[in-house]
N, C-alpha and C positions, 0 to 999 in steps of 0.2 A: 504494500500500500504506500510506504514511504517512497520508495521507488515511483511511482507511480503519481504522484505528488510532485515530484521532483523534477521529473518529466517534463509536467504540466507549466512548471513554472519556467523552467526554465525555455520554453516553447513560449510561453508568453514574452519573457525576454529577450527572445532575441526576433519575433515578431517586431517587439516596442522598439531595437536597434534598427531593423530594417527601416522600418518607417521615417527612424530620427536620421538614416541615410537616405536624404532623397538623392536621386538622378538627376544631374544638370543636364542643359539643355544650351546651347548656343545659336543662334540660327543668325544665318551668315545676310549678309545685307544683301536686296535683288532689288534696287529701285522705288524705294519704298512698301515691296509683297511681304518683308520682314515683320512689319508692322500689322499687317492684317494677319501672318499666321501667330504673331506673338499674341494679338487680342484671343483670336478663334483658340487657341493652346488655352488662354485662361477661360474664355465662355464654353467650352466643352468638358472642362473641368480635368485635362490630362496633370496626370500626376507628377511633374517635371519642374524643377526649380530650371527658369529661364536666366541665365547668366549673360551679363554684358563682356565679360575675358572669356576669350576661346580658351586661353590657357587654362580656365576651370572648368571647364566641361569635362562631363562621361561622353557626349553622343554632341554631334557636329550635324544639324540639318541646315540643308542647303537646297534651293530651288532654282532650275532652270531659266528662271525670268518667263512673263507673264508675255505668250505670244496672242495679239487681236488678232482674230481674222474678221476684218473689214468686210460686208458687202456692200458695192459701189450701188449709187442710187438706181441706174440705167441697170445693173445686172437685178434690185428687188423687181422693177417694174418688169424685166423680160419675164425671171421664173414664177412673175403672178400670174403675167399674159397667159403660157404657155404648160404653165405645169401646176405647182401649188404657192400660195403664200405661207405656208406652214414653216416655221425653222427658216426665216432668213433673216433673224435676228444675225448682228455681226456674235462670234464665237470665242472663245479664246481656250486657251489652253496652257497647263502649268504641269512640271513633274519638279516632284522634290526625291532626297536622299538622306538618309541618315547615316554618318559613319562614325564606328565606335572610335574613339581617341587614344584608347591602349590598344586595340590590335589594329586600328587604320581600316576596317573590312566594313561594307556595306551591311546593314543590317536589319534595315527595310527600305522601299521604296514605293511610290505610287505617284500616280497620273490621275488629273483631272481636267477634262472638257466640260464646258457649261455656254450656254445659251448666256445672248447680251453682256459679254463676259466682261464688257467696259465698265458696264455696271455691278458686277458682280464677282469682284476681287475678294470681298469679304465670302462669300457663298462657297470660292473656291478654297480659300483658306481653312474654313470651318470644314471642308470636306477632307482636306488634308489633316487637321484636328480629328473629327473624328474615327476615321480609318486609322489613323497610329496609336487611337487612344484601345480601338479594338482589335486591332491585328497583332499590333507590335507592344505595347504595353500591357495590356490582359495577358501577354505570353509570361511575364516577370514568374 
């Protein structure tokens, strides 16, 4: 039983150290997108102390830069003409990276396309937030 006790607690304790060790988080600057995935990291509630020195970081995320795809005015009017007006909002698209800071190696990754994406930097960030917070975090 003592044993058994002993177990428990010390299961608790190092539980309580895990926790008091959080993971830092560094995200490298892309033109401003840094900003929107630092907000979406706090509004999706991922578990990662955000650090301003890379030198303190566990994990290094970095994004490709936020590519628009423009649709010209003459090209919405041809594929209304001719086909559908559905999805000719302009587009964009981001991938980001995480790589760990003691072995240097990729350790997750993901891409995200979204509709009206000039407007919707924030939408692609939270989507980058949430996928690391269930893909690659929930793995801890």
């Amino acid at each position: 039983m003592t044993t058994l006790k002993t177990a428990v607690i010390l299961g608790i304790f190092a539980s309580t150290a895990a926790l008091g060790s959080a993971t830092s988080i560094y995200v490298t600057p892309d033109d401003g997108f840094e900003t929107n995935i630092i907000a979406a990291l706090e509004k999706k509630h991922v578990p990662l102390d955000i650090v301003t020195d890379q030198t303190q970081a566990d994990y290094i995320l970095t994004a490709t830069g936020v590519h628009i795809h423009k649709e010209s005015g003459a090209g919405k009017i041809a594929r209304c003409m001719f086909a559908y007006c559905a999805g000719i909002e302009d587009s964009g698209d981001v991938s980001v990276q995480l790589v760990d800071t003691h072995t240097k190696t990729v350790v997750w990754a993901y891409s995200v396309a979204k509709q009206r994406a000039a407007k919707n930097r924030q939408s692609m960030a939270e989507a980058i937030a949430k996928h690391m917070k269930s893909e690659f975090v929930s793995s801890w």
